[in-house]
ZATIZA-762433 format. One record per residue (C-alpha): x, y, z. Coordinates in steps of 0.1 Angstrom, whole numbers, padded with zeros to 4 digits, always signed. Layout:
# ZATIZA-762433
XYZ;...
This chain:
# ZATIZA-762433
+0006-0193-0214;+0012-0170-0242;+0039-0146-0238;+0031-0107-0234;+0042-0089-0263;+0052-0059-0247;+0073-0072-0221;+0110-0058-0229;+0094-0034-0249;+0109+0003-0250;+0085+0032-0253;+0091+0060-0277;+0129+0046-0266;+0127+0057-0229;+0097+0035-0209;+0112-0001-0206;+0084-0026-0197;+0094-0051-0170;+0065-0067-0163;+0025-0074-0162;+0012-0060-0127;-0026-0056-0132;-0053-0065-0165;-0083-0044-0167;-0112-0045-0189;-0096-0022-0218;-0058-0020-0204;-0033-0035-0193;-0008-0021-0165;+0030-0027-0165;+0057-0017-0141;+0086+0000-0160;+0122+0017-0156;+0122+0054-0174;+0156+0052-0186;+0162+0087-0191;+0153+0096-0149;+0177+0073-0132;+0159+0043-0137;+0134+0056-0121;+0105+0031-0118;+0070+0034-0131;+0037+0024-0142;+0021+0026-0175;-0012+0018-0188;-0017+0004-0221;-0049+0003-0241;-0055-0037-0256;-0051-0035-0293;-0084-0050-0296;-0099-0014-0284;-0074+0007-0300;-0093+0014-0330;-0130+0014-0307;-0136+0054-0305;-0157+0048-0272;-0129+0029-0256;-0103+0057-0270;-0125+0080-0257;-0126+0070-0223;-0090+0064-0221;-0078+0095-0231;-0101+0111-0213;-0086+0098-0179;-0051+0108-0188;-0064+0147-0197;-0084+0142-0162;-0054+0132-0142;-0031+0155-0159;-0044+0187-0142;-0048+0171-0110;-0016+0169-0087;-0026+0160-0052;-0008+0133-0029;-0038+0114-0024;-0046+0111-0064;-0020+0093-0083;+0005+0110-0103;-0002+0112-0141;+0038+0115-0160;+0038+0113-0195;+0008+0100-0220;+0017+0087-0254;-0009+0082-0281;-0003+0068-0320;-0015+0047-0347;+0001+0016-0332;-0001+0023-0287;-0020+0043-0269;+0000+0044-0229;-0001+0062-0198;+0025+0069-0177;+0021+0070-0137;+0037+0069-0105;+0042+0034-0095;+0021+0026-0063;+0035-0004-0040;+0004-0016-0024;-0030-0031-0026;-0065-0019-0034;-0090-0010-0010;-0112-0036-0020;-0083-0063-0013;-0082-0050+0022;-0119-0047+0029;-0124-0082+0018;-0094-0095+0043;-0107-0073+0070;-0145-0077+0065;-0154-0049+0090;-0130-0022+0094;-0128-0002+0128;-0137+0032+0124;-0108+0048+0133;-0090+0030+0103;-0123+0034+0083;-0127+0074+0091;-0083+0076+0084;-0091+0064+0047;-0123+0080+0039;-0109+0118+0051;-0079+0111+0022;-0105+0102-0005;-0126+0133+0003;-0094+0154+0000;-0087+0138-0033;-0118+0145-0045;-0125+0179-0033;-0090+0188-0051;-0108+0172-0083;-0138+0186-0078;-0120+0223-0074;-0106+0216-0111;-0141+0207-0126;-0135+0172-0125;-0162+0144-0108;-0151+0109-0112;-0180+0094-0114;-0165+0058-0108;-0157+0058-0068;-0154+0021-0059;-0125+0004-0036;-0111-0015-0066;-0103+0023-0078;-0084+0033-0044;-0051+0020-0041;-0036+0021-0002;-0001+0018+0003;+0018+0003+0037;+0013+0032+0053;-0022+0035+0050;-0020+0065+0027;-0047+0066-0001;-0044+0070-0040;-0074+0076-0055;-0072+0062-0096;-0089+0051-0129;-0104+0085-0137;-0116+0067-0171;-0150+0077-0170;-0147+0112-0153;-0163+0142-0164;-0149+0173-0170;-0178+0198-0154;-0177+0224-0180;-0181+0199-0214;-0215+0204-0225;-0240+0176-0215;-0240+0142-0234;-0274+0126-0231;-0282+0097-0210;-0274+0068-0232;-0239+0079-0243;-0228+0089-0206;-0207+0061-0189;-0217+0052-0149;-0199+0038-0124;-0200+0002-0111;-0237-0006-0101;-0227-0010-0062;-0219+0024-0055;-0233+0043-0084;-0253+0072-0071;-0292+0074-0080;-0290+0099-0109;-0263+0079-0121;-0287+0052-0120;-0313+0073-0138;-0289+0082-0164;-0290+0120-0154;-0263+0147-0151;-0237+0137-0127;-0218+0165-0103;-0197+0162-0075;-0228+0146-0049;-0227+0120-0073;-0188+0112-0060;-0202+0121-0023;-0226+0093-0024;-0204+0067-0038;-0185+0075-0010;-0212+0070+0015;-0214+0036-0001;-0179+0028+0004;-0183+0040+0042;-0211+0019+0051;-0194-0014+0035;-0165-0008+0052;-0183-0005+0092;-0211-0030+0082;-0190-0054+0061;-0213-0056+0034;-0230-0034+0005;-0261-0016+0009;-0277-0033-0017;-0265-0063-0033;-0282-0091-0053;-0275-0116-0085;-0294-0086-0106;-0275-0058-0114;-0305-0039-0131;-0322-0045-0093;-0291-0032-0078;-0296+0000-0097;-0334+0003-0089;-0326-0006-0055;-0304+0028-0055;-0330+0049-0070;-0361+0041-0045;-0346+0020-0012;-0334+0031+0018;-0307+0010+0033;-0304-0010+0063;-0292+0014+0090;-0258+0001+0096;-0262+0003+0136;-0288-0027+0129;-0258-0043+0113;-0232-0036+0136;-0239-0022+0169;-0203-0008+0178;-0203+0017+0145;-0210+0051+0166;-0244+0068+0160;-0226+0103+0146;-0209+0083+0117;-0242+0064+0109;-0255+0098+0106;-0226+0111+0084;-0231+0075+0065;-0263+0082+0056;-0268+0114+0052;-0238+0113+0022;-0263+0083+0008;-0295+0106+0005;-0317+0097-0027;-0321+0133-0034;-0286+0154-0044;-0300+0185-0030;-0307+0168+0011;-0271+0153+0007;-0239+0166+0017;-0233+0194-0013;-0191+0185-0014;-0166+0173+0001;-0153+0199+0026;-0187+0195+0044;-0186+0157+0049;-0148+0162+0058;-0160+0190+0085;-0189+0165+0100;-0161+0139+0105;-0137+0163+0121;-0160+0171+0142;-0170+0134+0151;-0134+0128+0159;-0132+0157+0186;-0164+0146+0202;-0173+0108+0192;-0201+0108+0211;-0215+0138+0191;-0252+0136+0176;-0255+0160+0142;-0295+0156+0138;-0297+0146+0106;-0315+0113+0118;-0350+0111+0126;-0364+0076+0138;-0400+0064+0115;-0428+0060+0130;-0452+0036+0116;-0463+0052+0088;-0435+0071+0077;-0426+0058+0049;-0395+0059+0040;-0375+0088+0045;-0355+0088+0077;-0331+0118+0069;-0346+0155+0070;-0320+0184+0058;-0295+0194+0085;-0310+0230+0079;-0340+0219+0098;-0332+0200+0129;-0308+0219+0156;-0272+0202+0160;-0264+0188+0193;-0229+0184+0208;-0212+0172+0233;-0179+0181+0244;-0170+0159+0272;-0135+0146+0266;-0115+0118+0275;-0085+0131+0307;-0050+0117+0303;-0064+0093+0277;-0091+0076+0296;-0117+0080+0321;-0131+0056+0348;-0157+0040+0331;-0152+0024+0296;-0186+0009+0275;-0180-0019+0255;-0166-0002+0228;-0140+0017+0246;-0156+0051+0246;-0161+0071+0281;-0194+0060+0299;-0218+0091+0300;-0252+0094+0320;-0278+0097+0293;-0309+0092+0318;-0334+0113+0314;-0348+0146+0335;-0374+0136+0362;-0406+0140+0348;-0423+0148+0385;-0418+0169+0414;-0433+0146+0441;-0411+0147+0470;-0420+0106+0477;-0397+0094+0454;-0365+0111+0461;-0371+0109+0500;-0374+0068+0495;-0341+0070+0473;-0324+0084+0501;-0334+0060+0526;-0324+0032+0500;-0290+0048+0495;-0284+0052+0531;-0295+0019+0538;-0267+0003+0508;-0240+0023+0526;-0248+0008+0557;-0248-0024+0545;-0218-0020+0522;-0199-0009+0554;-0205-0036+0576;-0197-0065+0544;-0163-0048+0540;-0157-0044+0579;-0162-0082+0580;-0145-0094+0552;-0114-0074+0559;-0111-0092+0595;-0110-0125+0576;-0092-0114+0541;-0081-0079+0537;-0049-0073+0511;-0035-0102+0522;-0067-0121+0517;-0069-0127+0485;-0093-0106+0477;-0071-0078+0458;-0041-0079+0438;-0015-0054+0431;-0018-0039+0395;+0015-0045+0378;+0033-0018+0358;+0032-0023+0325;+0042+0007+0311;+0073+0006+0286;+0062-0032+0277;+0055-0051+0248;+0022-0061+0249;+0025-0096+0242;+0052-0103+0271;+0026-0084+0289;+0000-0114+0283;+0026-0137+0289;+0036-0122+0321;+0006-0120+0340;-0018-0143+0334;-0045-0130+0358;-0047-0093+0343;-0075-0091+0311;-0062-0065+0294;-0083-0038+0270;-0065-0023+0243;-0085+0006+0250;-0064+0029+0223;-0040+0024+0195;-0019+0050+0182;+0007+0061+0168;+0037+0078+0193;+0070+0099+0192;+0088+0076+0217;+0076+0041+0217;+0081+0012+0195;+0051-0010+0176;+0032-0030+0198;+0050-0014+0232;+0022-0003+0261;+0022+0036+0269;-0006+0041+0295;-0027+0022+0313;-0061+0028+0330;-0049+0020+0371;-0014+0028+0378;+0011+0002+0388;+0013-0010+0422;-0022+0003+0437;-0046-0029+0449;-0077-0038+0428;-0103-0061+0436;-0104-0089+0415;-0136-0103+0394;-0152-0140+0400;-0125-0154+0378;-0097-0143+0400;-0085-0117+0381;-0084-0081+0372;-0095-0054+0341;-0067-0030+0329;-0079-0008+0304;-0044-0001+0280;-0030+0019+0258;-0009+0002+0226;+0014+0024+0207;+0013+0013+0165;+0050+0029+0164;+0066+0055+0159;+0047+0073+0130;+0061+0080+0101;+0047+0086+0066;+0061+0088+0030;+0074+0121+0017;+0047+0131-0015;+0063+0141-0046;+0057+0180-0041;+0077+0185-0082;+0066+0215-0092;+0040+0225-0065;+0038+0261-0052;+0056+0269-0025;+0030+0277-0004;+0006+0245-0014;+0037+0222-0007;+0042+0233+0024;+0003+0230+0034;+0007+0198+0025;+0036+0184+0046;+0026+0202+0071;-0008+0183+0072;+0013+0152+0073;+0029+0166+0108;+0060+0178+0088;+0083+0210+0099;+0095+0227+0067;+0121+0242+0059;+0128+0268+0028;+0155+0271+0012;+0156+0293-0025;+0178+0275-0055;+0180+0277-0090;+0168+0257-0112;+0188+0234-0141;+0177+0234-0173;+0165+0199-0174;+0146+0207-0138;+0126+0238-0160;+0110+0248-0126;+0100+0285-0125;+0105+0306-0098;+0082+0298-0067;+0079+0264-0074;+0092+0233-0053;+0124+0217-0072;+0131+0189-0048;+0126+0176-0011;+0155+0169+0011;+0139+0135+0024;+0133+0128-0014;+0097+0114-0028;+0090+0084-0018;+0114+0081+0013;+0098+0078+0049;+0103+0102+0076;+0090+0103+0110;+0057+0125+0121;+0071+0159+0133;+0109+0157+0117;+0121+0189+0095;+0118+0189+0058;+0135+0208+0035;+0117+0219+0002;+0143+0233-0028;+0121+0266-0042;+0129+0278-0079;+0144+0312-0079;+0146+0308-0117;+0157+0287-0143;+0197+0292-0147;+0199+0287-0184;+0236+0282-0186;+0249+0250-0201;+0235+0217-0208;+0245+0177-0210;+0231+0161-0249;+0213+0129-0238;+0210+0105-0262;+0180+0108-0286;+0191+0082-0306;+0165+0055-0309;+0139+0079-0298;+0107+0091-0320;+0109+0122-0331;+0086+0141-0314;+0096+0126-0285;+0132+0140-0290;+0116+0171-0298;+0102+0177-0267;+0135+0165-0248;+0149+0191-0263;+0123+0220-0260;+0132+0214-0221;+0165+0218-0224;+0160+0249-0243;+0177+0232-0273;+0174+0243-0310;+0166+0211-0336;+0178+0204-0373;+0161+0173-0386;+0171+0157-0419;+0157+0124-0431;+0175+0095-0448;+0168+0061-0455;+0171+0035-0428;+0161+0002-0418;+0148+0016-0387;+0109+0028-0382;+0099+0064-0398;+0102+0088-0373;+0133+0072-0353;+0163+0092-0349;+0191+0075-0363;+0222+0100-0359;+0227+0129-0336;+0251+0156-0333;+0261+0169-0306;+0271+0131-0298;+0256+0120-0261;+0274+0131-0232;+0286+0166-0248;+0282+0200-0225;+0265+0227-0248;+0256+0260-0244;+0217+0266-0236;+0199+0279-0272;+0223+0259-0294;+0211+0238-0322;+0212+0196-0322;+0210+0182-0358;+0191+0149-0355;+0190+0122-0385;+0156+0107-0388;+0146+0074-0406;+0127+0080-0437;+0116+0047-0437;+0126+0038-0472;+0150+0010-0478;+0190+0027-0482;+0206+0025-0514;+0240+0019-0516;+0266+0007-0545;+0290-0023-0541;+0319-0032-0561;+0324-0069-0574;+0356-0080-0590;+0371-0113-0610;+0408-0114-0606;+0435-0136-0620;+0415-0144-0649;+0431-0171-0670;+0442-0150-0702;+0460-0182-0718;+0429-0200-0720;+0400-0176-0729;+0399-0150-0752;+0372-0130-0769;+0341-0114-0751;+0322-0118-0723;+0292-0107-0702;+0289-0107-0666;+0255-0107-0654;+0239-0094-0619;+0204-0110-0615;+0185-0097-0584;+0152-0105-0570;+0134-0086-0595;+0155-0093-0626;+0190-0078-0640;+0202-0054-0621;+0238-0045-0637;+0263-0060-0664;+0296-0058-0677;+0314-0071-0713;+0349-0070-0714;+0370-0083-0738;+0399-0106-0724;+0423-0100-0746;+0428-0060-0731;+0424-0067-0698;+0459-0056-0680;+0455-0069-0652;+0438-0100-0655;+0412-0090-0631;+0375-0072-0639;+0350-0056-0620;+0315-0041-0616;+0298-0016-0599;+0262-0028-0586;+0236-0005-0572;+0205-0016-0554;+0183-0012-0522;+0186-0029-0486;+0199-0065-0491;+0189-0092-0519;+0204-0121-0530;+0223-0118-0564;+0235-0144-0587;+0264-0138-0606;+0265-0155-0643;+0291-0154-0668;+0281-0157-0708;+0307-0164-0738;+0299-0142-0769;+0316-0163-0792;+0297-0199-0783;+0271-0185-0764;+0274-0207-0734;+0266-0192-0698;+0279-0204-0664;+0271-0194-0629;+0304-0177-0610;+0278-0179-0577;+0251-0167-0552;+0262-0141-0534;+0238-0118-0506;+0244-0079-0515;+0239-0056-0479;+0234-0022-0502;+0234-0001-0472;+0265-0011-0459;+0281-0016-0491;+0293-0053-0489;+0288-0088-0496;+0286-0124-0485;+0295-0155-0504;+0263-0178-0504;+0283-0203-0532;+0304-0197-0551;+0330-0215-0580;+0348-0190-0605;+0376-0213-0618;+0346-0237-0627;+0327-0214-0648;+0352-0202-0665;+0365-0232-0676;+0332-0239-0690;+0328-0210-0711;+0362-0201-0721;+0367-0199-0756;+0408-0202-0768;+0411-0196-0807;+0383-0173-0809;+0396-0141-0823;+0394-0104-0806;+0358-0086-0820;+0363-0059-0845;+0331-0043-0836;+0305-0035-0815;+0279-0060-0802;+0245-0053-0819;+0228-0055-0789;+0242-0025-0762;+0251-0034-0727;+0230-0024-0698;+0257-0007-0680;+0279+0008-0713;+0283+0003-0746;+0315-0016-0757;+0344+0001-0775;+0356-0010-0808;+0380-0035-0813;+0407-0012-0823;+0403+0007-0791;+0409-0007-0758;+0379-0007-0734;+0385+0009-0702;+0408-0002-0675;+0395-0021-0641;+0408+0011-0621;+0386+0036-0636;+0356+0014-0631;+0367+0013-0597;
């Protein structure tokens, strides 16, 4: 398998990739460690490279990071930084540790509604807050809703969302959503609003009671006409158990027509709030077809009067359960005559039943009575797990009647049950009894939200939704927090950590940023712009100055202030940025201990680079000191240089050796190299000292006359 470029890669020097966590159609997403917050770890999207330079795709991308960046709700994930340039186009986002919605559909097949209602009320919150800001989404679908362990809901992938107040693109450049839950005018190709979201919620509502789509074939283009005309299966005909005031709510989200159907999300919210105070509650917006109908089986709530009913359950249950669990009510309907022959016969009946029941239990308890068999004592199984419960007592059936979560009792412990312990019960055909139970899911608890930088006011509104007791307390904030007054700093549980339903919670509110001192960070490595912005929130001045590096243009090099160093707030960081040219640099190369009894005359020494002759040097041997020689070479970045030595007197050259010349850092390796060899080869002994000038100047300086001595190895130095 080929090996993902990216992994290890460090973002604008702060976003280290770890690893590949999900592959979409035109990105890629990648946990990560944000270096410069703790370690903190995150998420970032990447656009392939093969749609990087696709203006659609670019688009579409961008567009979901503007989208999420002016939404900040706990139910929508958190957008953190967004880069975009020639070479990467990224998102950064809260990290989510869970699964989608559609992973736990598909492993649950039909959710119950309680569960089902729990995730759909956090979606419509999410929404409405979108909605609010202009926003529709416009591609609602459970692979797009991520749920973490504690069933919380993030709504994400806002890649196709509109922005309400961009003028209209026509029908062919609009993008829809996924053909299973796009809404009919999506279908169409028409404008999209808010009901479009409402109805792809609808969708998602019904798939999740019924366990399957409401339409759904091999065609996708029959899928999408199937929206536009159809009328869905009711999902009661599917699955009996799903109560008739969420079929209602179901489809009455799903109408064809955007005007009939629920106009935003508050509303549907309200219908299902009021469904869970009364779940035997009938709203009206269903009317049953007769014959010849047609199709339309919805008629506008404004035309049909709402019914409740507000019988509730006492102490958690009632004597009579339906199959379902819900309270047994008598739905029979009102006499329809006045004779008094009926209810006369009824009485004799009823008296005649009560006779009879008499004398059967008179009988049978001189032959049984407790003792008989007949009866059993209900144990007490309050306080118990539920599966020693089973375990225990083999001849009780018992009906998880209700699951929720407590204050006091563990997962999986029973907290009520239906006939208290130790009263006698008859017992069924079987030989045993019915106990209608209560089974506690734990002791609930829920993850903190990251409130950074909310208002005061919407922060606590929103823990204490969550059950939450908050606490104020006023602070200033740092320089790196930049929080202005009224805003939420910090929580005290932190983001992320879990807290039980009803604990206190202490929120940090911004009196003020205390611009006093700040810590340099190291910007070193970073773009930039990048560093720039680092900066701008620490209320820093910058100097930039470019110079030639090896590193990318645009990468700081050199800072001052060096990291680590406490500055006042306002002064100035000087930051060295790459240039992107190759440095120049000089380096000094040298011949000692030449052999002066042996050679005499002139010479040239020769520096040939990659690209030719880049310096040289004639010196006579006769005035040479020292013995020794040398040469200052200048050049760019690093080449390999060959150093050759040439006789003026016979004309013979020799190679001293290959040598690789690091400009920037002003030093030299030996590749190969033989000096004593060379100049053994050229040396010439009787030849006598020049009286003149060369005819032909040297590249680096002309030579001296004989009668003068050429310059000393120091001063070339």
């Amino acid at each position: 398998m080929m090996e993902d470029k990216y992994i290890g890669k460090r973002l604008d020097g702060r976003y280290e990739l770890t690893a590949l966590v999900g592959a979409g159609g035109m990105a890629n997403v990648y946990s990560a460690t944000d270096v410069l917050d703790g370690n903190k770890r995150v998420a970032v999207k990447v656009l392939k490279p093969e749609y990087s330079e696709n203006e659609e795709f670019l688009h579409r991308f961008r567009n979901e990071s503007k989208a999420i960046a002016v939404l900040s709700h706990p139910n929508i994930v958190k957008i953190f930084d967004m880069g975009f340039s020639d070479k990467i186009q990224y998102i950064v986002m809260e990290y989510i540790d869970g699964i989608t919605l559609k992973d736990y559909i598909d492993s649950e097949r039909v959710l119950n509604w309680k569960d089902a209602v729990h995730f759909v009320v956090q979606i419509l919150r999410a929404l409405q807050h979108a909605h609010n800001r202009g926003i529709v989404h416009r591609d609602i679908k459970p692979q797009n809703i991520m749920l973490l362990t504690d069933g919380t809901i993030k709504v994400m992938d806002f890649g196709i969302a509109k922005f309400a107040r961009e003028e209209s693109r026509t029908a062919t450049a609009q993008a829809i959503g996924t053909v299973h839950y796009i809404s009919p005018e999506q279908a169409r190709g028409d404008e999209t609003d808010a009901r479009s979201d409402i109805y792809s919620v609808g969708v998602m509502f019904y798939e999740m009671l019924t366990g399957q789509k409401p339409f759904d074939t091999d065609n996708l283009v029959s899928i999408a006409v199937m929206h536009m005309q159809n009328v869905p299966q009711r999902p009661r005909d599917i699955n009996p158990n799903i109560p008739s005031g969420l079929e209602e709510i179901i489809m009455h989200a799903m109408e064809k027509d955007s005007k009939k159907r629920y106009q935003n999300a508050n509303d549907m919210i309200r219908d299902i709030e009021a469904f869970k105070a009364d779940n035997r509650i009938i709203f009206g917006y269903f009317n049953a077809p007769d014959d010849n109908a047609g199709t339309q089986y919805f008629t506008p709530p404004q035309d049909v009067h709402r019914q409740q009913r507000q019988q509730q359950m006492q102490n958690g249950y009632d004597s009579e359960y339906d199959q379902n669990g819900y309270t047994m009510v008598d739905e029979s309907e009102p006499e329809r005559q006045k004779s008094l022959a009926v209810p006369i016969l009824t009485a004799v009946t009823i008296v005649v039943v009560i006779v009879a029941a008499i004398v059967i239990c008179m009988i049978l308890g001189q032959n049984t009575g407790r003792d008989g068999g007949t009866t059993v004592e209900v144990p007490d199984v309050i306080g118990m797990d539920y599966d020693e419960a089973v375990v225990n007592y083999p001849n009780v059936v018992f009906d998880v009647a209700e699951q929720e979560y407590t204050d006091k009792y563990e997962a999986n412990i029973i907290y009520k049950q239906s006939v208290d312990g130790g009263q006698f019960v008859k017992k069924d055909s079987d030989g045993k009894i019915q106990l209608a139970i209560a089974v506690s899911r734990g002791i609930q608890k829920v993850d903190v939200p990251d409130l950074n930088n909310y208002e005061a006011a919407e922060a606590k509104e929103v823990l204490q939704d969550l059950g939450l007791t908050v606490v104020e307390k006023k602070t200033q904030s740092t320089v790196e927090e930049d929080i202005e007054a009224g805003r939420v700093i910090r929580t005290d549980p932190k983001a992320g950590e879990k807290i039980v339903v009803g604990a206190e919670i202490t929120i940090y509110v911004s009196q003020g940023v205390a611009v006093d001192e700040v810590d340099i960070i190291e910007f070193v490595g970073m773009d930039i712009d990048r560093a720039k912005e680092e900066c701008e929130k620490r209320h820093l001045e910058v100097e930039t100055e470019e110079k030639p590096s090896d590193e990318e243009k645009g990468t700081v090099i050199e800072q001052d202030p060096e990291p680590g160093t406490t500055v006042e707030a306002g002064s100035t960081v000087k930051l060295t940025v790459s240039s992107g040219e190759e440095p120049e640099g000089e380096i000094t190369y040298g011949i000692v201990n030449l052999p002066k009894s042996t050679m005499s005359g002139m010479y040239t020494l020769n520096f040939t680079g990659e690209e030719g002759v880049i310096a040289s040097r004639q010196f006579v041997a006769e005035t040479l000191d020292d013995n020794s020689v040398s040469v200052k070479v200048t050049g760019k970045g690093k080449q390999t240089v060959k150093v050759s030595i040439t006789s003026a007197q016979s004309g013979q050259t020799a190679v001293v050796g290959t040598y690789v010349f690091d400009f920037a850092n002003g030093n030299f390796t030996v590749t190969d190299e033989d000096i004593s060899a060379a100049l053994n080869a050229i040396a010439v002994v009787t030849a006598p000292v020049p009286t003149q000038a060369p005819t032909e100047a040297p590249t680096e300086a002309p030579a001296q006359p004989a009668t003068e001595a050429p310059a000393a190895p120091a001063e070339d130095e």
